[in-house]
N, C-alpha and C positions, 0 to 999 in steps of 0.2 A: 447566239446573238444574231438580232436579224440583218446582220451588214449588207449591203447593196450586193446581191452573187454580182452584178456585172464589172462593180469594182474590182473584187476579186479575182475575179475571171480574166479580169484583163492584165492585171497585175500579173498573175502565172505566166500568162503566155508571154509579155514582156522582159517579164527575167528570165524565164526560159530559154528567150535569145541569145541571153550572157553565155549560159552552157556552150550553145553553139560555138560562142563566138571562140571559146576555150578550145573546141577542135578543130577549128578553122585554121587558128592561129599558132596549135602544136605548141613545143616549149616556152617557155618564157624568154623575152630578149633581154639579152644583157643592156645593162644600159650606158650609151657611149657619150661621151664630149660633142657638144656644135662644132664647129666652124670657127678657126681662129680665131680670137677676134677680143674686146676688154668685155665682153659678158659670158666668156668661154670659163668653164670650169673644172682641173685635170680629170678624167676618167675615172682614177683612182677615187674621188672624195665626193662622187656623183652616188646620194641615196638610190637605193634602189624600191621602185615603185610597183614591181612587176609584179601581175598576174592578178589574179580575181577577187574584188574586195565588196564586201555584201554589208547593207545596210536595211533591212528587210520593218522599215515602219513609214506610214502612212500618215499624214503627207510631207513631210518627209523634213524640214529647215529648222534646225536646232536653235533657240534663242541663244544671242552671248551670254557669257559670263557677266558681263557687264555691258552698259551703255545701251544706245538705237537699238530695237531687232526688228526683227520681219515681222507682216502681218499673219496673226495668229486664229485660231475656231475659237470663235465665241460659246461656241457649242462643246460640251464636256461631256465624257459617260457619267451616270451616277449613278451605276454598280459594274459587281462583275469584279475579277482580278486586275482589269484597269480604269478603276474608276480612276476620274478625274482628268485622262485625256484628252485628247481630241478625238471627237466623236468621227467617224471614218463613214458613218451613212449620210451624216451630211457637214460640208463646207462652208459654212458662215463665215466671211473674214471679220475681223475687226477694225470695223471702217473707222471707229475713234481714234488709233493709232498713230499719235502726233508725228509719227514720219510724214502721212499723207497731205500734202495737200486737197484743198477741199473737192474737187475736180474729181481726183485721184479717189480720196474719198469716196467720190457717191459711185465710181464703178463698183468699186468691193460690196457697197449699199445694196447694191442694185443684181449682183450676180449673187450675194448671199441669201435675196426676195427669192431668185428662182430656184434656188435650191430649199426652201423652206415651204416653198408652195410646190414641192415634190416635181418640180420638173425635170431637175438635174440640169445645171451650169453646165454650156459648154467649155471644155478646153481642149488644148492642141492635143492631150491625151486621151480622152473618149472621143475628140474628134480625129485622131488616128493623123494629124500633123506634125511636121518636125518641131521640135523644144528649142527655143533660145534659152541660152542662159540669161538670169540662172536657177530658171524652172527645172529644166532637164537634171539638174542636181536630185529632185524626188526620185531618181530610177533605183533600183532595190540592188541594184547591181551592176558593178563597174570594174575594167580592165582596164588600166594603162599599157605601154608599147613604149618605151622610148630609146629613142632611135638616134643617130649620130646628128639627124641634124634638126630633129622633130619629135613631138610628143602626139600621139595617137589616144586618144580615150574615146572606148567606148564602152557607151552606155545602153545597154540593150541592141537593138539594130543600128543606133544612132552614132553615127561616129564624127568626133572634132577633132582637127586638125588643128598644131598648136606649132609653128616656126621657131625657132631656139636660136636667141642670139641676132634676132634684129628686131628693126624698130617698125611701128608701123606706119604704111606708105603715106605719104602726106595729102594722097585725099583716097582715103576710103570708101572700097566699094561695097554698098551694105551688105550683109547677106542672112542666110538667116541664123546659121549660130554666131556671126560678125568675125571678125580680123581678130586675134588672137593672136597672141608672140609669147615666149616666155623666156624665163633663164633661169640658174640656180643661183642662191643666196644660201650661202653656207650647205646647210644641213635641207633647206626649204626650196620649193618648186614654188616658181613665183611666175602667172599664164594673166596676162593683160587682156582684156578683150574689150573691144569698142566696134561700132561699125556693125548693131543688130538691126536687122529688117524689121520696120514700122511698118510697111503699105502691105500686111498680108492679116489673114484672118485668125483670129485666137491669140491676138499680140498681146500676151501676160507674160509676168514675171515668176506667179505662182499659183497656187490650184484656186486661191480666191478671185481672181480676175484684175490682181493688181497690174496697170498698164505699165509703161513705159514709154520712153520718146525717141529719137536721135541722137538723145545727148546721153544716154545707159551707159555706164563705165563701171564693169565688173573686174575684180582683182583677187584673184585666188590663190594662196599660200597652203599648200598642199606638205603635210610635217610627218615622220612615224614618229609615231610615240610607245613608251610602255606600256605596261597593262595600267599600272598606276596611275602616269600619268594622264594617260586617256580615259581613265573613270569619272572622270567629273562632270568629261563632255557625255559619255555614256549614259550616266544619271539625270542630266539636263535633257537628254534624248528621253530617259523610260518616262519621267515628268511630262513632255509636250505631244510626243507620237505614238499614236496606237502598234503595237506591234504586231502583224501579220501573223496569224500563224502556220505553222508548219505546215499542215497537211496543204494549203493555198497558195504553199509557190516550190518552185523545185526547190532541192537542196542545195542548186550552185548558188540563190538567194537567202539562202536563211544567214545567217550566222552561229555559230556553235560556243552556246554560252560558256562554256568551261572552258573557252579559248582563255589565254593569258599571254599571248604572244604580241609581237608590236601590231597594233593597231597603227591607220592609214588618217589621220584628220586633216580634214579643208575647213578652210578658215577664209571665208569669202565676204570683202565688201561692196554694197554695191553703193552706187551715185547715180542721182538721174535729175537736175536742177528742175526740168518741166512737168513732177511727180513728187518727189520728194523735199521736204523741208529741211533735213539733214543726210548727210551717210547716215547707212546702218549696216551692218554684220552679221552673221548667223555660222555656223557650222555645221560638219556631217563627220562624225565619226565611223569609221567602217572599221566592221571587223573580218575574220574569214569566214568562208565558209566550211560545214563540217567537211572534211578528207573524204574519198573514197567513190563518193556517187559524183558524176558527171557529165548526168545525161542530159543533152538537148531538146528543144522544141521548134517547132514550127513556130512561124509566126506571121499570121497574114493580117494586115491592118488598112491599108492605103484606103482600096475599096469599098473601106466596109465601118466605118464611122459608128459608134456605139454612145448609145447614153441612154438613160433611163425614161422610161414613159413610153419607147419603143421597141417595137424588134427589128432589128434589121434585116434586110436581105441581101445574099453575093449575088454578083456584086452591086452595086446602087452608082456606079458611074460607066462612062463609058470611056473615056480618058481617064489617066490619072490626074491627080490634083494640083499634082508640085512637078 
């Protein structure tokens, strides 16, 4: 299939990261209680979220079960063993998508022209800049960390910091994955985020160029599930996302279909009054990856900005960007 090598290519080395990030980081931490307090949760009945969870399809925001979802590829394969997905050479959102505002609208309009007229859309991912959520949610591969008084995920090179057990400060200072807090809720990892950076360049929410404002309020409820129970989101996933294959990202990215072990689902909604007509929802189901291989990659990006219709040269700046 003729897919974009640059997409791919960048995809590898991205998840490649996670490997690292796996020796970096040696064992898995146990995971501990916050800080006293009425959103503290005993030790004992805190799931455990830890270690390497792969989600290895392209672009990556599972529709719900029901109700609002994300904007989705207007664009499908129509052959091949995945007809009917989203087509992964090119990015057309679905500007009709009554979530949108008409505003909102004509961005996705407008960045799914230049991808059809072969340019290649920029985003914060070919354009080698940090991800707000909850774009960054597309990474093929993801680590949690949690910590007594903090949750740690990272997503490739990218790492968010998540405070356990307070509330956020009464005037937020933006940043660019924003103010994050979280607690547990029974069995559920529940990460509040508000406070994403508007005034920087590639401000989307997802690979279509949907914006976002000041008023963004993501809420993510992070659950295991069984194999059962997580098949449905599974299913909803092989339906909307092209699946990567194997030979195109390490193994710490893939996932190992014969898994049957508890799968990792986020179940995230977002809000944004100055973009959106209503909330809407989507998920990511993660499974593991296959045992045994855990090898690393380099990964050099800042510098060196990629997208289609060019080649780049190292480096192309003389400062970094961020």
């Amino acid at each position: 299939m003729g897919v974009r090598r640059r997409d791919f290519l960048f995809l590898a080395t991205l998840a490649a990261a996670a490997a690292s990030v796996m020796a970096a980081f040696g064992q898995a931490v146990t995971p501990a209680v916050g800080p006293t307090g009425s959103g503290a949760q005993s030790a004992a009945s805190i799931p455990d979220f830890s270690g390497i969870w792969s989600h290895p399809y392209w672009p990556g925001f599972e529709p719900p079960a029901s109700g609002p979802g994300p904007v989705t590829n207007r664009l499908r394969l129509r052959g091949g063993p995945q007809r009917g997905v989203s087509d992964p050479r090119q990015l057309v959102g679905d500007y009709t998508n009554p979530i949108l505002k008409p505003q909102a609208a004509e961005f996705v309009k407008k960045h799914g022209e230049m991808e059809l007229n072969g340019v290649g859309a920029p985003t914060p991912t070919n354009q080698c800049w940090p991800e707000p959520v909850p774009f960054i949610f597309w990474t093929v591969a993801m680590q949690m960390l949690q910590l007594p008084d903090k949750i740690i995920i990272l997503h490739g090179v990218q790492v968010r910091h998540v405070r356990m057990n307070e509330p956020h400060p009464v005037r937020v200072t933006p940043s660019v994955y924003g103010d994050s807090v979280g607690r547990y809720e029974g069995d559920t990892l529940v990460i509040d985020t508000v406070g994403v950076r508007t005034d920087r360049p590639f401000a989307m929410i997802d690979m279509f160029g949907t914006p976002y404002t000041e008023a963004l309020h993501v809420v993510e409820r992070y659950r295991l599930l069984d194999y059962e129970a997580a098949k449905e989101g599974l299913e909803r996933n092989a339906k909307e996302n092209f699946r990567l294959p194997p030979d195109t990202i390490p193994r710490v990215a893939d996932s190992d279909p014969n898994y049957r072990g508890r799968h990792l689902q986020l179940q995230f909604t977002v809000e944004d009054e100055g973009v959106f007509t209503t909330p809407w929802s989507a998920t990511i189901t993660y499974g593991r990856p296959p045992t045994g291989d855990r090898r690393g990659g380099e990964y050099v990006c800042a510098e060196n900005p990629r997208y289609s219709g060019r080649k780049p040269t190292v480096p192309t700046a003389d400062k970094p960007d961020f």
